[in-house]
C-alpha positions in Angstrom: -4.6 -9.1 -6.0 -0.7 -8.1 -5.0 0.8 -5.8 -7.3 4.4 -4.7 -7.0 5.8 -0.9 -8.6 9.3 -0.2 -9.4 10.3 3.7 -9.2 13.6 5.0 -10.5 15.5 8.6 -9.6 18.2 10.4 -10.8 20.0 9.9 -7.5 19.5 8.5 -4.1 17.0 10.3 -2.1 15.9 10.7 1.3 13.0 9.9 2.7 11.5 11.1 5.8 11.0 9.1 8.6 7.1 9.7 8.1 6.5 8.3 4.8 4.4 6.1 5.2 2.2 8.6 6.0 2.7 10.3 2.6 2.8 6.9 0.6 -0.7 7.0 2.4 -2.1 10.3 0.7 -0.1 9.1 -2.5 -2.4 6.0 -2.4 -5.7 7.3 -1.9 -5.3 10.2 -4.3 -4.1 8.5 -7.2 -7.1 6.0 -6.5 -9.3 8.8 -6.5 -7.6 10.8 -9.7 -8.8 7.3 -11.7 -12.2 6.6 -10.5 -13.6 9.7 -8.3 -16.8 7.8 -7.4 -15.1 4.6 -5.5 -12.3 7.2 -4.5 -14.8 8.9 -2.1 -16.8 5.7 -1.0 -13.3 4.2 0.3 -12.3 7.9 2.2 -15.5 8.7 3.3 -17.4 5.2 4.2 -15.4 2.1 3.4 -16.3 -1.3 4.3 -18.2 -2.1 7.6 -18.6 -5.2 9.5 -18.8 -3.7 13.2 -15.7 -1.5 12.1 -14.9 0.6 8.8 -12.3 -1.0 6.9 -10.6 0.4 3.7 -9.5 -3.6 2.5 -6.3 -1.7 1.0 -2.9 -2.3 2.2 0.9 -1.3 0.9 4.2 -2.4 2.1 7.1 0.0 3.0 9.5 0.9 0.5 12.3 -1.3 -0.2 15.3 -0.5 -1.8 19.3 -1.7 -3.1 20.8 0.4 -0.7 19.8 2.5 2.4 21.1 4.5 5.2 19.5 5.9 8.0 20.1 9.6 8.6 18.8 12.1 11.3 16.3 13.5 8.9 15.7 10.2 7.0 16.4 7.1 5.3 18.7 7.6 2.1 17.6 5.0 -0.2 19.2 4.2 -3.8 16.8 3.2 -6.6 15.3 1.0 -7.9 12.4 1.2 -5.1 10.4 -1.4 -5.1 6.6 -1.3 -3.8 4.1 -3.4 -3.2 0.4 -2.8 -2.6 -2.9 -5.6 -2.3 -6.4 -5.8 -2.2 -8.9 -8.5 -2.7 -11.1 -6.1 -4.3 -10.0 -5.3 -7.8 -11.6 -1.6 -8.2 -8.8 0.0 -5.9 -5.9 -1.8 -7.7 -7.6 -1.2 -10.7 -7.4 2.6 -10.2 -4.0 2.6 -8.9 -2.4 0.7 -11.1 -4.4 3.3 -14.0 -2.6 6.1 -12.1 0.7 4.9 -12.1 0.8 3.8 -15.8 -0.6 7.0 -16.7 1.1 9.6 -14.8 4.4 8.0 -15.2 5.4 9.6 -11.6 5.0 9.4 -7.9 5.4 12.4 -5.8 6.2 12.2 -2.2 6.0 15.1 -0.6 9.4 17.3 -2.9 10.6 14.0 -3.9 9.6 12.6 -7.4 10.1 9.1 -8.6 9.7 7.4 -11.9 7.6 4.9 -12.5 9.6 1.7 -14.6 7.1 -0.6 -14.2 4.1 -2.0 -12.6 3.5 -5.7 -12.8 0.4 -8.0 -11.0 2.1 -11.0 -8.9 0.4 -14.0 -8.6 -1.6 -15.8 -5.9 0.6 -17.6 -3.8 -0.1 -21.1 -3.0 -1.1 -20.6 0.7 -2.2 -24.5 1.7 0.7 -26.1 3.9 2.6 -24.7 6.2 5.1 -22.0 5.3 7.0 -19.5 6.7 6.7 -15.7 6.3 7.7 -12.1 6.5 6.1 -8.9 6.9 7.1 -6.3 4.3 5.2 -3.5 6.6 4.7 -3.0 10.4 2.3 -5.5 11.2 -0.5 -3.6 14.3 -2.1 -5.1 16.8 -3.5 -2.7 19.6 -6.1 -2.7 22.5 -7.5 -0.1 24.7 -7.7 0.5 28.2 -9.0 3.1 30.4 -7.2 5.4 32.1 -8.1 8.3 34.0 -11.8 8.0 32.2 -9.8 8.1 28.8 -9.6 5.7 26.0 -5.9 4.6 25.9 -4.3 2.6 23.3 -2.2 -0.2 24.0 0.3 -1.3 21.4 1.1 -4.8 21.3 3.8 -7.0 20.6 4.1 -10.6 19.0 5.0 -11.8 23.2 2.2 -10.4 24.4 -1.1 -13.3 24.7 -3.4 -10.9 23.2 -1.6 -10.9 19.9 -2.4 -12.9 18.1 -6.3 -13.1 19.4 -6.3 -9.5 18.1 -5.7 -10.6 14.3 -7.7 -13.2 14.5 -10.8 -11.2 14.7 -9.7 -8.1 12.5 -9.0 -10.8 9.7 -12.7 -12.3 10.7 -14.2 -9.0 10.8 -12.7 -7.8 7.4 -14.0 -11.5 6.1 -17.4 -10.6 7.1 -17.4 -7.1 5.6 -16.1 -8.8 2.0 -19.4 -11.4 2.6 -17.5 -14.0 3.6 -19.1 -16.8 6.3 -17.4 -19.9 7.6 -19.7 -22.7 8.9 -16.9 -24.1 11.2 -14.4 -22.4 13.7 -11.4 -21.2 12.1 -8.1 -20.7 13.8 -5.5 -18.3 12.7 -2.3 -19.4 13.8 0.7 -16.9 14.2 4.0 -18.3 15.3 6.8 -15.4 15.4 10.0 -17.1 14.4 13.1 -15.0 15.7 13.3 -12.0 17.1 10.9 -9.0 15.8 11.7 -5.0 15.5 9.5 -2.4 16.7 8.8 0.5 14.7 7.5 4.2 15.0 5.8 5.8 12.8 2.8 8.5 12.3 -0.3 7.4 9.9 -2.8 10.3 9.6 -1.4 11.9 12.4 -1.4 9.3 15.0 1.7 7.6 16.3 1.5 3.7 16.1 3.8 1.2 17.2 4.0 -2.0 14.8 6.5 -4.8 14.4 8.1 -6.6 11.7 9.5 -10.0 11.4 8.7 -13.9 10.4 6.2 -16.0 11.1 4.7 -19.4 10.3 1.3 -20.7 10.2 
């Protein structure tokens, strides 16, 4: 389930470079504010299959106008926000939140909620063409020095798209999915992708966003 938010402000606002790290804490709260029991399973456990997985993801926020500054990016309302899960108790619980708080604080910024509307399942058979709406990681590690170091990957690299391929298995087999035959995830960057920086719970990652076909 995809579910896209629209916030409103008095004026433009700026948002710091880190915020998808509070868009992050917003996320996870306001889940927990609606249904405290799932709230904790999803901070505290999540989902395993060989790794924990939360099955939650959000885009960045987009909006009619921005401008980067040194401290930020100035963005104009409407925002528009999208978040997805193919479990419905997280959306659920959100989407409770947002309707009944009427607000989203980030950080000493507040926004307005206008509205909160479920999109519909895309038709995902042939081959199309697509485009991130938030950084899209793929990473490895390596030692170095008897240390665990991670190596951030770009769509060039070979290990790429190998790296998807079994995160998306892995979070298959953690939802109780099974395939009888191989399946092969094919990611074709079209173009040329942008890097981006940025901090999630206090570690730096490196992501990149662009278009892709399958």
């Amino acid at each position: 389930m995809r579910v896209r938010a629209v916030f409103q402000g008095e004026e433009p606002v700026v948002l710091p470079w880190n915020y998808p790290h509070l868009l992050h804490g917003y996320l996870y709260g306001a889940i927990a504010r609606a249904n405290p029991e799932f709230g904790t399973f999803l901070h505290e456990e999540g989902f395993t299959a060989d790794h924990r997985y939360k099955l939650l993801v959000f885009s960045k926020i987009f909006s009619k106008e921005s401008k980067a500054l040194p401290g930020g990016l100035k963005v104009t309302p409407p925002l528009t926000w999208w978040f997805s899960s193919p479990l419905d108790a997280p959306i659920e619980a959100l989407v409770k939140t947002l309707v009944l708080e009427g607000e989203v604080c980030l950080g000493n910024i507040r926004l307005y909620v206008e509205k909160v509307e479920i999109e519909g399942i895309p038709d995902i058979s042939g081959k199309m063409l697509c485009e991130t709406i938030s950084p899209v990681v793929a990473s490895t590690g390596a030692k170095k020095e008897g240390k665990l170091v991670k190596r951030f990957l770009s769509p060039d690299d070979e290990d790429f798209r190998r790296v998807i391929e079994v995160n998306l298995l892995r979070k298959a087999k953690a939802l109780g999915i099974t395939f009888d035959h191989t399946i092969n995830i094919n990611i074709e960057p079209v173009g040329k992708w942008r890097s981006r920086l940025f901090t999630v719970q206090g570690t730096n990652v490196k992501g990149y966003e662009g278009r892709f076909c399958d």
